[in-house]
N, C-alpha and C positions, 0 to 999 in steps of 0.2 A: 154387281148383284150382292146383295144381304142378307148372309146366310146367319139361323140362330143360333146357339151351342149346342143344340140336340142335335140338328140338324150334322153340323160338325162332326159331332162324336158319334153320330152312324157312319159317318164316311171314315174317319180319319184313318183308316190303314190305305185307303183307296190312293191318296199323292205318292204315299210305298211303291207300291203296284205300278203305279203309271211313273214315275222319275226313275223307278230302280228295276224293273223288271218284276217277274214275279220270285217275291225271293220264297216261297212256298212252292213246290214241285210235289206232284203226287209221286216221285221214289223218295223225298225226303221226307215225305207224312209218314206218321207213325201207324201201318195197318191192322195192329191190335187194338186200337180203340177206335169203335161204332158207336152208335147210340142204335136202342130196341127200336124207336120212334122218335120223327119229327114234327111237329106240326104248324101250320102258320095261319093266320086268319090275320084279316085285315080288321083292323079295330074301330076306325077312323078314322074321314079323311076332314080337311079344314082348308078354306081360299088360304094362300100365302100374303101377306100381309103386304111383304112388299111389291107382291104382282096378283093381284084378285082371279087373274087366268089360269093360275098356275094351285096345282094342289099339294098342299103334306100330307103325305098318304104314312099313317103309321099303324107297322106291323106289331102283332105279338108272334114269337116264336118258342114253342116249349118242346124240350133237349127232354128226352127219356133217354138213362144210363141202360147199359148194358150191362156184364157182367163186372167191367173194370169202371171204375170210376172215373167221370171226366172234371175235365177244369175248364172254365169259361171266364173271364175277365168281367165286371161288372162296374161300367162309370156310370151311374146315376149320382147326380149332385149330390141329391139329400138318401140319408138310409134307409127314412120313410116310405120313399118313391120306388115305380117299380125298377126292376132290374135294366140296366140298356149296355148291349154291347159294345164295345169297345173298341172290336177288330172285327165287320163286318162290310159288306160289300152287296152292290143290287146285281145280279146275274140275269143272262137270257137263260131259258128253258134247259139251253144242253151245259148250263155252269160257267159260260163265259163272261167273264164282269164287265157290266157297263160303264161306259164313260161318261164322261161328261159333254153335252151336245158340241158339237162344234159351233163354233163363232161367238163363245160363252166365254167372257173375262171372269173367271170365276178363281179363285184359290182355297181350296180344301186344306183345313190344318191335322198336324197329328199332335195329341197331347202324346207326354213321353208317358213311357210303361211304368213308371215310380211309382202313378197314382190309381192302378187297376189295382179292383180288388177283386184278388180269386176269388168267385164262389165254386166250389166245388159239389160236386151232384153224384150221390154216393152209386153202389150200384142200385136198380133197380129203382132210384131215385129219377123227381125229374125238378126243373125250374124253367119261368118262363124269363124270355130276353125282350124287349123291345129295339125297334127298328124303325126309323124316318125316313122318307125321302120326300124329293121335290121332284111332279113332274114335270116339270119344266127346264129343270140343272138337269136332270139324268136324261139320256136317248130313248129313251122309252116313248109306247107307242099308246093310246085308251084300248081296253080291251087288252094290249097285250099280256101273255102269261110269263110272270119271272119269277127267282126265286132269292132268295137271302142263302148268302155265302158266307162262314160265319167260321172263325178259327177257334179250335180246341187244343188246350193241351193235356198231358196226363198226370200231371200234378201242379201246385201252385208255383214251385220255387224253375219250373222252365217259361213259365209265363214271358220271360223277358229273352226266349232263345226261339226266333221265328225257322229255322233249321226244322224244328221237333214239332212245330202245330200241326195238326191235322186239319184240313178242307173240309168244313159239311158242307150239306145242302139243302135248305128245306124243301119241301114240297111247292109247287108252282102254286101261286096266287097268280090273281088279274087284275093288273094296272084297271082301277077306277075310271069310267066314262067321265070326260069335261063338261 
């Protein structure tokens, strides 16, 4: 299967997760930073090129700070472009990250951390992220409700120390009908 590099780089903490455990535990998330609000709406969706059956369903998700200011990674190509995560994840409803379907020769890559650029979102501030998936690669069901799993840190210079991220979670969207 042929995956694009956007498509990639909504996954790429996902091979983490699944070859290494989860190295993010909610006693080692940081419980001082929240966000005020999440929110997620699906933007659109588009056939996948190399399977017409199959849909990229692309999220936006905008991060309102709280009191403290958060940190979010930002890999889009160009600077012009909108914002896209860098360490995010497709979850079921109760936050548990989906995999990748069984019997699927697939290999999800992770760019190294050198080339995230903090953006940081002051307090009271907010910014939005983008997110892709394939329904087809992911276990997902049409109709079903998931959500975007998406790491924060609390300033730019731990971006590169997965110990200190903090878990969100957006709000559930619904997996687009085929």
């Amino acid at each position: 299967m042929k995956l694009n590099r956007r498509i990639l780089g909504s996954y790429l903490s996902l091979l983490m997760f699944v070859s290494c455990g989860s190295l993010i535990s909610s006693s080692q998330a940081q419980p001082a930073l929240h966000a005020d609000r999440i929110e997620a709406q699906i933007v659109g969706t588009k056939p996948n090129s190399d399977d017409p059956s199959d849909l990229v369903v692309s999220v936006l998700v905008t991060v309102y700070a709280g009191e403290r200011a958060l940190v979010i990674p930002d890999c889009a190509e160009k600077e012009t472009e909108r914002k896209w995560f860098c360490s995010a994840q497709l979850a079921r409803k109760n936050g548990k990250t989906i995999g990748i379907r069984k019997g699927l020769l697939a290999t999800l890559g992770m760019d190294a951390a050198a080339p995230w650029k903090p953006i940081t979102i002051p307090p009271g501030g907010h910014e939005s992220f983008g997110f892709d998936f394939e329904t087809g690669l992911m276990a997902v069901r049409s109709g079903e409700s998931v959500k975007v799993k998406f790491q924060v840190w609390s300033d730019p210079q731990s971006i590169q120390n997965w110990k200190v991220a903090a878990n969100f979670l957006s709000p559930a969207i619904q997996v687009p009908i085929e």
